[in-house]
C-alpha positions as CSV (number, residue, x, y, z in Angstrom):
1,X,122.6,164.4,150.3
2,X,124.7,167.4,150.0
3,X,125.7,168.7,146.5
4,X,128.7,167.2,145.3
5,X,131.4,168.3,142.9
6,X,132.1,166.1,140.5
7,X,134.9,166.1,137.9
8,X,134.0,164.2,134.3
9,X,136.9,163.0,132.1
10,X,136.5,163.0,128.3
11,X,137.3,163.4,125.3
12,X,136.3,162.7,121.2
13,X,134.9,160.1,120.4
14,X,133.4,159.8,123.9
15,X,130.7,157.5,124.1
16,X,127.6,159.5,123.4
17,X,125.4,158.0,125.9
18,X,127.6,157.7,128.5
19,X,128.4,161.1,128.4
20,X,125.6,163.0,128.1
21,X,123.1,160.6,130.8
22,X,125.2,161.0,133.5
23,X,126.1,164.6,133.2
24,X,122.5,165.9,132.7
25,X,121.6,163.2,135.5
26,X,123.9,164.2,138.0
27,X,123.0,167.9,137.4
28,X,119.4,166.8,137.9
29,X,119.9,166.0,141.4
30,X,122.1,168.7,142.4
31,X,125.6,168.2,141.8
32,X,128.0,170.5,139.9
33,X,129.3,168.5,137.1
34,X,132.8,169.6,135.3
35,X,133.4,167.9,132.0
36,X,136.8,168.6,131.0
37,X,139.4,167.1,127.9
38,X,142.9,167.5,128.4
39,X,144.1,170.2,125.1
40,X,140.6,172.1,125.0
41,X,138.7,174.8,126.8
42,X,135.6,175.6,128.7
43,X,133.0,176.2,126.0
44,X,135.1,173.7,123.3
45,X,133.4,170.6,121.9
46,X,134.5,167.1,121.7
47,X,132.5,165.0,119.4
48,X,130.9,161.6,120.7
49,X,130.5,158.5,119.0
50,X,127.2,156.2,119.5
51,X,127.8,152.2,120.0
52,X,124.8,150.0,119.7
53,X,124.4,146.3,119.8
54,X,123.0,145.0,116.6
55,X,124.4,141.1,117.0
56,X,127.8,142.0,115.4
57,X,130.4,140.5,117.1
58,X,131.2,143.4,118.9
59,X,129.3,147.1,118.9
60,X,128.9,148.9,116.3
61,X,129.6,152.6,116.2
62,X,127.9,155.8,114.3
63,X,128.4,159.6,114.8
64,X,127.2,161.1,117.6
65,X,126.7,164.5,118.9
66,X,128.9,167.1,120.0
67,X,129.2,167.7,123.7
68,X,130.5,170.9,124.8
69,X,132.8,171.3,127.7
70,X,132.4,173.4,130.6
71,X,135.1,173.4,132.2
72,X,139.7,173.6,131.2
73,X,141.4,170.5,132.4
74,X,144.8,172.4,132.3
75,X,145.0,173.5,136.2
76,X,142.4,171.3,137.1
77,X,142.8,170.8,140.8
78,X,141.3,166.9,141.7
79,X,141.4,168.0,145.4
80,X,138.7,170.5,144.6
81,X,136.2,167.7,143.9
82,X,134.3,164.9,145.4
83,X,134.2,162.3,142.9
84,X,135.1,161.2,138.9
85,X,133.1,160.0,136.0
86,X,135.1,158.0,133.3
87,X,132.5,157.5,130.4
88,X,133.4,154.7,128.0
89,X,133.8,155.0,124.1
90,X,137.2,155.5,122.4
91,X,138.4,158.4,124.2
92,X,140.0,156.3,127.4
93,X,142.1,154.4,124.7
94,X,143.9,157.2,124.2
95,X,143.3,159.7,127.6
96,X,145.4,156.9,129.3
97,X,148.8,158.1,127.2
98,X,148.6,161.5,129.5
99,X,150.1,161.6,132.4
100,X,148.3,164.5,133.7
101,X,145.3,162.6,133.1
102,X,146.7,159.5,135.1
103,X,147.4,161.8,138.0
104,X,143.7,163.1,138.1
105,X,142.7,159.4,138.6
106,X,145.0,158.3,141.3
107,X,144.6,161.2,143.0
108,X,140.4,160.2,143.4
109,X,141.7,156.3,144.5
110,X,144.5,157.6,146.9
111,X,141.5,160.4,148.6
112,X,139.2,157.3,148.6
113,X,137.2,159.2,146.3
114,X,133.5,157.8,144.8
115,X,134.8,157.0,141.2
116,X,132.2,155.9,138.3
117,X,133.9,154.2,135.2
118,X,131.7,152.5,132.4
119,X,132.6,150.4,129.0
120,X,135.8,151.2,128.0
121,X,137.1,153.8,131.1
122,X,138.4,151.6,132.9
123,X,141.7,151.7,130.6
124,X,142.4,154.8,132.4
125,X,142.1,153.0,135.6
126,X,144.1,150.0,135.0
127,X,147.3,152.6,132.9
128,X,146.9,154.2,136.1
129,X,147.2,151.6,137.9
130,X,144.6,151.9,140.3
131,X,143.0,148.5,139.6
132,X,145.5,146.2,141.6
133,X,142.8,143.7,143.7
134,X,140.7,145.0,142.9
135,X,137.6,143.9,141.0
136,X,135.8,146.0,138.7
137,X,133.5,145.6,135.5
138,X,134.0,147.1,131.7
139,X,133.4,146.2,128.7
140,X,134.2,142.8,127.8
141,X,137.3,143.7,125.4
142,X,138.7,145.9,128.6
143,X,139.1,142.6,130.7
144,X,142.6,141.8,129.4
145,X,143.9,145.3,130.6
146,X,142.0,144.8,134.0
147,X,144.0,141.6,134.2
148,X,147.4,142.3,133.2
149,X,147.7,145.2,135.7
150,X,146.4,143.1,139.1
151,X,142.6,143.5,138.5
152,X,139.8,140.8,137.9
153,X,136.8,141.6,135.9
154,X,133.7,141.2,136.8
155,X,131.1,139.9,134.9
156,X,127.5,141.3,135.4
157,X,124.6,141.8,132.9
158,X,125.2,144.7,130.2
159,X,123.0,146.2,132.4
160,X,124.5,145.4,135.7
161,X,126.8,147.6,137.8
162,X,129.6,146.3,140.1
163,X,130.6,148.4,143.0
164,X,134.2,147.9,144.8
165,X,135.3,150.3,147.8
166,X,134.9,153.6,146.2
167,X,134.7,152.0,142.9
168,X,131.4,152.0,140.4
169,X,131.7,150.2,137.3
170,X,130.0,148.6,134.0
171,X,130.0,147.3,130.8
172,X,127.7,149.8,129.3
173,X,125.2,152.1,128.6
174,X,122.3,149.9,129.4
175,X,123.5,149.6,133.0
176,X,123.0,153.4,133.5
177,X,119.5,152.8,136.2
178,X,121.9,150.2,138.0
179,X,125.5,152.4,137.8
180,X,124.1,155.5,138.3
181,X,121.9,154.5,141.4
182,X,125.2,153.0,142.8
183,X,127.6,155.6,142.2
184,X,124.6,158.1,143.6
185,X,125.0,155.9,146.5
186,X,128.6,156.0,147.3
187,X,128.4,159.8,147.2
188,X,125.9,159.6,150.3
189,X,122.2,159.5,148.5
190,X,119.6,157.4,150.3
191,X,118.1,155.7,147.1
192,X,114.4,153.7,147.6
């Protein structure tokens, strides 16, 4: 598979996990990953957040580390890259109020573009709304958003993926192996 470039959208309070494995894990094999946050800089940080499942009835949610961005979303062009990564955690709950952001990701769905969303990024995709027919998982709290803009959730294992189209999703960091491998695939990467 050739190297791909790959554009990563975050922000604080990113979930930890689902921002760090797949950008050291996509740099692994090759690809050029840019991890950008709409207001900050190449070289700023954006601090993560860790959620675990302890039996609560939802997850619960500690401090994580901070992740530092290597790349400026202002003058980001989307046409300069491959594919998109939407990690989960807070940070899509409020990404989705910037336009610029909601450009970024319509722009990877109207190329046909591999796009990998997990937990709670598919917010962005269903404000942007990208998500019309389409069927896509998250986590389980996301499925009304999915819903009220055209989508249907699916529902797979928390460690389960769900690929649509150009479309990779699930419903948290425990499906990394699955996700991952399927995302890997849509960009082109013979997986055994």
């Amino acid at each position: 598979m050739n190297a791909k470039r790959i554009l990563m959208l975050v922000g604080d309070f990113v979930e930890d996990y689902e921002v760090m494995v797949p950008f050291q894990a996509l740099q692994m094999v090759g690809h050029t990953v840019h991890a950008v946050c709409p207001g900050k800089r190449d070289g700023d940080t954006v601090r993560t957040a860790i959620h675990d499942f302890e039996g609560d009835q939802t997850y619960s949610e500690k401090p994580g580390h901070n992740f530092k961005l290597n790349a400026t979303f202002e003058g980001v062009d989307a046409g300069q890259y491959d594919a998109l990564v939407i990690p989960g955690g807070r940070a899509p709950e409020y990404l989705r109020l910037n336009a610029a952001v909601l450009d970024v990701v319509r722009h990877f769905f109207a190329a046909g573009k591999p796009v990998a969303a997990i937990c709670h990024g598919p917010q962005l995709l269903a404000a942007a709304g990208v998500l019309k027919g389409r069927t896509c998982s998250a986590y389980p709290a996301v499925g009304p958003d999915i819903g009220l803009c055209g989508g249907t959730l699916a529902e797979v294992p928390i460690d389960g993926a769900h690929t649509d189209g150009n479309l990779v999703t699930a419903p948290a960091w425990p499906a990394h192996p699955a996700w991952l491998r399927a995302f890997l695939k849509l960009m082109g990467a013979t997986i055994g």
